[in-house]
C-alpha positions in Angstrom: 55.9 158.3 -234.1 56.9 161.8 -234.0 54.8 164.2 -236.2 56.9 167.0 -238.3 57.3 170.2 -235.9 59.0 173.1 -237.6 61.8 174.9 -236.4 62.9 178.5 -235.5 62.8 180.3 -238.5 63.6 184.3 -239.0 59.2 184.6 -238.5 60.1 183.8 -234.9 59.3 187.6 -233.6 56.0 187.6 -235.3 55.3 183.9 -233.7 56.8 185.3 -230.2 53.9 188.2 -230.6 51.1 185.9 -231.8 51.9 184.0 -228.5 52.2 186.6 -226.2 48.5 187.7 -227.4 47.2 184.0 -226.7 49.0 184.1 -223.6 46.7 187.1 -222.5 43.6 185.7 -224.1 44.2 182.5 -222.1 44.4 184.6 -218.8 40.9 184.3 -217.5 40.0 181.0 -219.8 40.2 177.0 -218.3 43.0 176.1 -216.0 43.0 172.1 -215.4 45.3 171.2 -211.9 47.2 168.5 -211.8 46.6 165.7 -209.1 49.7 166.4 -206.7 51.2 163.2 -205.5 53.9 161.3 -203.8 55.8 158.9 -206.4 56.1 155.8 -205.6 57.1 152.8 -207.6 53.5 151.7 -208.1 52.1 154.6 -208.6 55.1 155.8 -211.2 55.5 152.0 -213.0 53.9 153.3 -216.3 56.3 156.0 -216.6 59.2 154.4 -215.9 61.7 152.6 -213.1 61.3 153.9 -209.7 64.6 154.8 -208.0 64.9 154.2 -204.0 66.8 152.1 -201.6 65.2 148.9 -202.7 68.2 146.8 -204.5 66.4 145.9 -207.9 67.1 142.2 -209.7 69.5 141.1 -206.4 71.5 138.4 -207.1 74.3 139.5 -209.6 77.6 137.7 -208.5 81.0 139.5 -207.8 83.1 137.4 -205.9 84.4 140.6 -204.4 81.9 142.0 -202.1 81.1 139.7 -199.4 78.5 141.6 -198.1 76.9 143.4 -200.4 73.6 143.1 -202.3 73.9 143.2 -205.9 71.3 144.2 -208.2 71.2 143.8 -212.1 71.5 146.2 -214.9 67.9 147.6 -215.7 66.9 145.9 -218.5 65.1 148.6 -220.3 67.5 151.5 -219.3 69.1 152.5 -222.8 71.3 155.5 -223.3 71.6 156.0 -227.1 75.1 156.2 -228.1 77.2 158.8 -225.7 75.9 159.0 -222.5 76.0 162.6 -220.6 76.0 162.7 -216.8 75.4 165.9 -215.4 73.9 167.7 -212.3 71.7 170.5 -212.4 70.0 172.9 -209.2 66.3 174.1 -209.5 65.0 177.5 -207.7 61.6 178.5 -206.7 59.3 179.8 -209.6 56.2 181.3 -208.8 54.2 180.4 -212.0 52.8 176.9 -211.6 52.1 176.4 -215.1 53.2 173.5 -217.5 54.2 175.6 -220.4 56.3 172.1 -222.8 56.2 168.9 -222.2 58.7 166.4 -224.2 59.4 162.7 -225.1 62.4 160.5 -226.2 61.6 158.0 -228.2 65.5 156.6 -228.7 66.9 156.8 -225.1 65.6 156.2 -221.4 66.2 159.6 -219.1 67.5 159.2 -216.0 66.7 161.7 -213.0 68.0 161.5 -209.0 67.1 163.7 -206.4 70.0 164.6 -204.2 70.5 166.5 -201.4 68.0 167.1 -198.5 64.8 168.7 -200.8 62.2 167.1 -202.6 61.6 167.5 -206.2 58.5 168.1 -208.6 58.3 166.5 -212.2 55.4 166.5 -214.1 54.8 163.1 -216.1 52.6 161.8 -218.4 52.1 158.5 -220.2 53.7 157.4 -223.0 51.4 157.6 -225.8 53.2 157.1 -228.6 52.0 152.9 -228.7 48.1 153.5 -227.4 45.9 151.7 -229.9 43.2 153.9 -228.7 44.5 157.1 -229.9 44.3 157.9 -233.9 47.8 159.0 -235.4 47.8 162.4 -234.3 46.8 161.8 -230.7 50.0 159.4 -230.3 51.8 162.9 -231.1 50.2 164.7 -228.1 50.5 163.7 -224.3 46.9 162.6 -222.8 46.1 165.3 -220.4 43.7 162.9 -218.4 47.2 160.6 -217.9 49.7 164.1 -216.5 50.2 164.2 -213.1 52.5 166.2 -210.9 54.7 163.6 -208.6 57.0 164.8 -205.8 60.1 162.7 -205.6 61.5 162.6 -202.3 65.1 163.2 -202.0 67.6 160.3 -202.1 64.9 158.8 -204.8 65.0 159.3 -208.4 63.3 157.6 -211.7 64.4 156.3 -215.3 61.9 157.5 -217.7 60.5 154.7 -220.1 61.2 155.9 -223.5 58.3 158.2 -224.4 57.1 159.4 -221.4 55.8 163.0 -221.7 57.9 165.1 -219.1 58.8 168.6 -218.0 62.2 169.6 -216.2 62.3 168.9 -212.6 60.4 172.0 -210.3 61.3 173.5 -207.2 59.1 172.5 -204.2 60.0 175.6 -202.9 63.5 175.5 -201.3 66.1 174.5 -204.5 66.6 171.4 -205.8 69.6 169.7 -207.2 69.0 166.9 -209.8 71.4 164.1 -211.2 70.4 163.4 -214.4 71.8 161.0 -217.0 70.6 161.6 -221.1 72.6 161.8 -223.8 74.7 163.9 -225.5 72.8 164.5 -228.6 69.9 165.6 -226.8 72.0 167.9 -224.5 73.6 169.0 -227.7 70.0 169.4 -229.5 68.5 171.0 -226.6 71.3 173.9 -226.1 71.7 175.0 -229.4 68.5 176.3 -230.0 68.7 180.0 -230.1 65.5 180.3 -228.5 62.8 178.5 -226.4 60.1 177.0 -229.2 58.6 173.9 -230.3 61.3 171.0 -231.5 61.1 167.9 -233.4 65.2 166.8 -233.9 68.0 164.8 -231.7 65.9 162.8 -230.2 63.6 165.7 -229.0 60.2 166.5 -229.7 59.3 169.4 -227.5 55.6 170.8 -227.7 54.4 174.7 -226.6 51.2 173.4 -225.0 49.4 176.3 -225.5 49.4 175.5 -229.6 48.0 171.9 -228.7 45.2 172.5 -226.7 42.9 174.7 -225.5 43.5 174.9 -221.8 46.4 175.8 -219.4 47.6 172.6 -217.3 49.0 174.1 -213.8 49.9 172.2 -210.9 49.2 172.8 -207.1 51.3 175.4 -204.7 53.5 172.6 -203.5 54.9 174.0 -200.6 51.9 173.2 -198.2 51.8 169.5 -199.7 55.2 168.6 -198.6 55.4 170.4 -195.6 52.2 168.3 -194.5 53.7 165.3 -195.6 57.0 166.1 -193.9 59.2 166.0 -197.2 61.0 169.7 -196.4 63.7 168.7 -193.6 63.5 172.2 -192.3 60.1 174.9 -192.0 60.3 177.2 -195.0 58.2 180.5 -195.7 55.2 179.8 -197.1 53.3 182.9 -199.1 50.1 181.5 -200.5 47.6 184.6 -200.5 49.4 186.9 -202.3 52.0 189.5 -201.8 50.1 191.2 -198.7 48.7 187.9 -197.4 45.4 188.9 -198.3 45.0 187.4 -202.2 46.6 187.3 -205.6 46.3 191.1 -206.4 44.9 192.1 -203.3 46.0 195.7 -201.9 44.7 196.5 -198.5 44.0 200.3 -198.2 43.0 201.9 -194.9 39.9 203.4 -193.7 40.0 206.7 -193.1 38.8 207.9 -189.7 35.1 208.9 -188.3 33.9 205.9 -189.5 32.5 204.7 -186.0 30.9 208.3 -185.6 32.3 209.0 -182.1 32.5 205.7 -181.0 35.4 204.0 -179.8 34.2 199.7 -180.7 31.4 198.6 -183.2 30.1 195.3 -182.3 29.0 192.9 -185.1 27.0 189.8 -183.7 27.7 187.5 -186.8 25.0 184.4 -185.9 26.5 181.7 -188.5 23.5 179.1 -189.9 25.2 176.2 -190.9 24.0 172.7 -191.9 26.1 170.0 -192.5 26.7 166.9 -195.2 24.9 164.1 -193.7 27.4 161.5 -192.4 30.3 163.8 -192.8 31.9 164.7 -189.5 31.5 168.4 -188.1 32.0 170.1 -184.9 31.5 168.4 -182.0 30.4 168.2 -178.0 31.9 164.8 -177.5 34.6 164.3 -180.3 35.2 160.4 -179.1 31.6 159.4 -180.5 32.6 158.7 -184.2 30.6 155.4 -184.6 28.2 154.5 -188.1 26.0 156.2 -188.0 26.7 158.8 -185.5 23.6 160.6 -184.1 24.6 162.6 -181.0 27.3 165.2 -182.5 25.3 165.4 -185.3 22.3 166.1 -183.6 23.7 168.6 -181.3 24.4 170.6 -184.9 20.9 169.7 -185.6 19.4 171.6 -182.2 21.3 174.7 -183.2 18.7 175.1 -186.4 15.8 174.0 -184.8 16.3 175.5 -181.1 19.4 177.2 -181.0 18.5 180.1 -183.8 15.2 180.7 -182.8 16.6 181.6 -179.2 19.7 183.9 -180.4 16.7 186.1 -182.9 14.6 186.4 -179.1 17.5 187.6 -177.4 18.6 190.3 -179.9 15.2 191.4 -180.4 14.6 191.6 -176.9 17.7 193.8 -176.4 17.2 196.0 -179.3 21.1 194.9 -181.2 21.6 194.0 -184.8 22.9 191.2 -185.8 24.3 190.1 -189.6 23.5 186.2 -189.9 25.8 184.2 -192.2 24.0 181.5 -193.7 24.9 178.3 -195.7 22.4 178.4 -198.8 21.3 175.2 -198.1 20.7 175.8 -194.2 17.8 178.6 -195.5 15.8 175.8 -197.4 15.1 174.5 -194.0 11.6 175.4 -193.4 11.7 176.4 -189.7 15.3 178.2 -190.1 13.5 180.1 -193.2 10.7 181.2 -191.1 13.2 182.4 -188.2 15.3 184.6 -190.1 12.8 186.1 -191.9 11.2 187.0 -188.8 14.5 187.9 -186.9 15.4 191.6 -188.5 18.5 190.5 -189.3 21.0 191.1 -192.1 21.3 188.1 -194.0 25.0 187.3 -195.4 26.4 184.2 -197.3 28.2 181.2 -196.2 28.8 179.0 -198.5 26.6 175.8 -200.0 27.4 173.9 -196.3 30.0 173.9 -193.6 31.3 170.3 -195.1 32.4 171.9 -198.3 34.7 174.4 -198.8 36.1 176.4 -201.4 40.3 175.5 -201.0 40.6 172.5 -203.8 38.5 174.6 -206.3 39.5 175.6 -209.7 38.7 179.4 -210.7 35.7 178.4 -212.7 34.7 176.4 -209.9 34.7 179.0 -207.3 33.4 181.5 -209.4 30.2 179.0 -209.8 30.3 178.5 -206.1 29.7 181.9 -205.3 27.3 182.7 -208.1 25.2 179.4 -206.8 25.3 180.6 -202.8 23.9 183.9 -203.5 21.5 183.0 -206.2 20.1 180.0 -203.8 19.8 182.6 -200.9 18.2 185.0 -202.7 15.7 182.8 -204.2 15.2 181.6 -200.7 15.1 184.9 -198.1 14.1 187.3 -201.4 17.5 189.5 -201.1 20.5 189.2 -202.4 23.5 189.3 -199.6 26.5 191.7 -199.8 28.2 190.3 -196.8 30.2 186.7 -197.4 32.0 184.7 -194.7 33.9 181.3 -195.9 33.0 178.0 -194.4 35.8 176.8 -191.9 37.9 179.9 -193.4 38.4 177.1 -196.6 39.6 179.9 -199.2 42.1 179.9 -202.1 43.7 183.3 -203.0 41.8 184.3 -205.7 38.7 184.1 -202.9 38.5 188.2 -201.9 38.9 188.9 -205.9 35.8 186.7 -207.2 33.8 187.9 -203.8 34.6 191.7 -205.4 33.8 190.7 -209.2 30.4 189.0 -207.5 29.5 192.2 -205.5 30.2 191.1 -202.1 30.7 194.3 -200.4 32.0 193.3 -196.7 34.4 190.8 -196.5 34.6 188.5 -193.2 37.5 186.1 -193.7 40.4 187.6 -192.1 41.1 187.6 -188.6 44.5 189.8 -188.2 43.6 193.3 -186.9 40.6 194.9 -185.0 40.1 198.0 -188.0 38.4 197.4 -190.7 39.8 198.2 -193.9 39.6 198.0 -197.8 40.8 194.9 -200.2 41.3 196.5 -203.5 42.1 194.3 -207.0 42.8 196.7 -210.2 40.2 195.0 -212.2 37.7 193.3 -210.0 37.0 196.9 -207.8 37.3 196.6 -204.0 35.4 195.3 -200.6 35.8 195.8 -197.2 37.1 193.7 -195.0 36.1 193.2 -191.2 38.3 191.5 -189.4 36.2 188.3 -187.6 37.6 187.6 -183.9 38.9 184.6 -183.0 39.2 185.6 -179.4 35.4 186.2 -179.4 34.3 183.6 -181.7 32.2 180.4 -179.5 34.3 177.6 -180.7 37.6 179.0 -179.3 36.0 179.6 -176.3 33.6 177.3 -175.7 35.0 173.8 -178.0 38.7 174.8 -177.9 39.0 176.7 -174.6 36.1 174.7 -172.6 34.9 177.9 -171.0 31.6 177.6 -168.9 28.8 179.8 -170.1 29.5 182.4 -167.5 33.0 182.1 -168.6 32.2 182.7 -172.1 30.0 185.7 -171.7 32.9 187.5 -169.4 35.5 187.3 -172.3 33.6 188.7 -174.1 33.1 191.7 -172.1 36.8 192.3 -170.8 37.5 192.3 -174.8 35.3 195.0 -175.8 35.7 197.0 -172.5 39.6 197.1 -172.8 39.0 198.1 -175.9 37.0 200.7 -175.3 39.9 202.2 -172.9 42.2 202.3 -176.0 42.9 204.8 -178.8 41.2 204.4 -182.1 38.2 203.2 -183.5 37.8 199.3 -183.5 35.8 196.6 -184.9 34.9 193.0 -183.2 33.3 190.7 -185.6 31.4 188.0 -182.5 30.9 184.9 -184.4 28.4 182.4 -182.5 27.0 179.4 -184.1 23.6 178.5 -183.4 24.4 175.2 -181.5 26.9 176.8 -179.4 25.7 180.3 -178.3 22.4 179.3 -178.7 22.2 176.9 -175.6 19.8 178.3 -172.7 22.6 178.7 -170.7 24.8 180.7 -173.1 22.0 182.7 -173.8 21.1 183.8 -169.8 25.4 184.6 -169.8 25.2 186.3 -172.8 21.7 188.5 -172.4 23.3 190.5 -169.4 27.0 190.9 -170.7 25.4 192.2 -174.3 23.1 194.3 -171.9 25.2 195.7 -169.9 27.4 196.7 -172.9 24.8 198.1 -174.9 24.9 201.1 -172.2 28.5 202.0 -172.4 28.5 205.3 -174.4 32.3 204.0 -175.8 30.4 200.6 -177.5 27.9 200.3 -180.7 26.1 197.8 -182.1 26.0 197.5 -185.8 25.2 194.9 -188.8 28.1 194.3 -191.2 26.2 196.0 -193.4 25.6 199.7 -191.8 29.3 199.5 -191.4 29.7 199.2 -195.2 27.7 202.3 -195.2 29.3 203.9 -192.8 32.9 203.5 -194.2 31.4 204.3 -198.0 28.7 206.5 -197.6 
């Protein structure tokens, strides 16, 4: 069943307009990702014959070959009239969106991947026989039933006749594709004078954005098979934008005088973090990961119900601000409410919990992430933070543009420099960024670097001293976590190092906040 699709007429330039205006209206509207997976012939036996090593049917008999393994013809496989064998090579393209999607309803397609790089090929199932649809949904690909399959090199697959496809996609390194179709649809397919919708040659080719109301995108690629070892050599990766810091990010310096004489501002950032129960976290002894497991997760616990109040007697006692970054659902706890509202502190946001992350999420789903953090945290601490850090740095690169369009003013997710300095997006306005130390920050030193607490605290002074020695006006962002810097021990290191720096005339304490201020008076 193919419904009627018209084709190009001489209206085409008021049709190319009319899209381009959707196009734009669509910008900001629902995106739906596409599961990204390995095919396989299980997972890929809807759409069609799987392509690999494996010798299909063995047992076909030429008297020839002693020692070979012959397989059978594929039943199915059926090239309408003229076959046409051709190779084709695929290049990067940075738009991940699935723009057509087309079907054969006459001929099985045929595509191999060859060389050393893997291939992407978005797939749906044939819908054209589903006694579930009505007559115009066996017209239409099922958007639940599209997924975006990487086929390894040296593997291929023979589409079943009416499965939905696009053309093969670059993983990120090119591609080069045997395929096998025929001529009419070669023939069909290059004489159109432009890209648009066709129904003729055994080719009905839809412009998704006139059947639904949604754009279909799949995931970057490039980290997938680079995790799962498909790229045979390490390829340049650029997945926050051009300047590394998010689609449509600009970084813009601050200009100096900011520190107000000072040569390094120091931010105690305390993070409050809970975690999902019977998820794994951070731990003291990684080897105890029995069901259920109650000592690493009770050494998180401590940090709430111990830890913070400690850290808020320390600072107060030596007179330093500190910004806290909380999880939202870490300041429902009633004694870790009662301790930062006591504690003086700036209170920032961290996310829902430090099991959960914002990296798989859609737009619409981060942009109700945010929204539901800062509107849980100020129902619970009765102010509204301006200061966000990311739980376990899990972004996406549209991250520093929804903090800016949700009024986060001081940014905390970057880690490469020691200035602060402003993120800027065209639309959204602009935030500043502070960079967060990693060479300061408890779990390098303490759960990666197994420094004692005197250890700890001494690093921590030798960074800010040297510092001090240097030109310019720096930043160090301290992260501690309530169950790490928190410990008595920690605390006794730390209370004389953060003393005995609190006197150098070089050094200032500050609040992410009054840095804000002072950067944007």
């Amino acid at each position: 069943f193919q419904p009627e699709v018209s084709r190009p007429r001489s209206a085409l330039p008021c049709l190319k307009m009319a899209m381009t205006a959707m196009t734009q209206k669509r910008k900001h509207e629902d995106i739906r990702m596409l599961d990204l997976v390995i095919a396989t012939r299980e997972n890929t036996a809807k759409l069609g014959y799987f392509v690999d090593d494996t010798v299909v049917n063995p047992g076909l008999g030429i008297p020839y070959y002693k020692t070979v393994i012959e397989g059978a013809n594929y039943a199915e496989a059926d090239w309408k009239d003229q076959a046409c064998v051709r190779t084709s090579q695929i290049h990067w393209r940075d738009d991940h969106s699935v723009s057509w999607l087309e079907r054969h309803l006459e001929m099985t397609q045929g595509f191999i991947v060859i060389g050393k790089n893997p291939g992407l090929f978005v797939l749906g199932e044939p819908t054209q026989d589903r006694e579930d649809l009505d007559e115009k949904h066996r017209g239409l690909p099922d958007p639940s039933r599209v997924k975006a399959y990487i086929i390894p090199a040296g593997m291929g697959l023979i589409l079943k006749k009416g499965t939905w496809h696009d053309f093969p996609v670059s993983c990120g390194p090119p591609v080069s594709a045997f395929i096998i179709n025929t001529e009419e649809v070669v023939e069909a397919l290059a004489t159109m004078p432009q890209a648009a919708p066709m129904n003729h040659g055994d080719c009905y080719k839809l412009r998704l954005c006139e059947q639904w109301d949604f754009t279909l995108k799949f995931p970057d690629p490039r980290p997938f098979i680079q995790k799962h070892g498909l790229a045979p050599t390490p390829f340049p990766v650029p997945l926050m934008g051009k300047e590394g810091y998010g689609a449509s990010m600009q970084r813009q310096e601050v200009q100096a005088g900011w520190a107000k004489g000072k040569k390094v501002v120091v931010v105690p950032v305390v993070n409050v973090e809970v975690f999902v129960p019977g998820n794994r976290g951070p731990a003291i002894q990684p080897h105890l990961q029995s069901v259920p497991e109650v000592a690493n997760s009770g050494w998180r616990d401590y940090g709430n119900k111990r830890g913070l109040q400690r850290l808020v007697s320390m600072f107060k006692n030596l007179g330093i601000p500190v910004t806290a970054v909380i999880n939202s659902e870490a300041a429902k706890e009633e004694q870790v409410l009662k301790a930062l509202k006591g504690s003086g502190w700036e209170f920032g946001a961290h996310g829902l919990n430090n099991s959960s992350g914002a990296s798989h999420m859609t737009r619409a789903e981060e942009e109700a992430y945010f929204k539901q953090t800062l509107d849980d945290l100020q129902e619970s601490l009765g102010t509204r933070p301006s200061t966000w850090l990311s739980p376990g740095f899990s972004v996406t690169e549209r991250t520093p543009e929804i903090a800016c369009q949700s009024g986060i003013q001081v940014l905390l997710d970057f880690v490469d420099d020691e200035v602060p300095f402003h993120l800027a997006h065209e639309e959204k306005g602009r935030t500043l960024c502070l960079p967060y130390s990693m060479e300061t920050n408890d779990f390098s030193l303490v759960l990666t670097k197994q420094f004692d607490a005197r250890q700890y605290a001494q690093t921590i002074e030798d960074h800010i001293t040297q510092l001090a020695k240097e030109d310019g006006e720096k930043v160090v962002c301290l992260g501690m976590h309530t169950f790490v810097a928190g410990t008595p021990a920690r605390v006794s290191a730390l209370s004389e190092v953060l003393g005995r720096l609190r006197e150098l005339p070089e050094v200032a304490f500050a609040t992410a906040a009054q840095i804000s201020s002072a950067v944007t008076p």
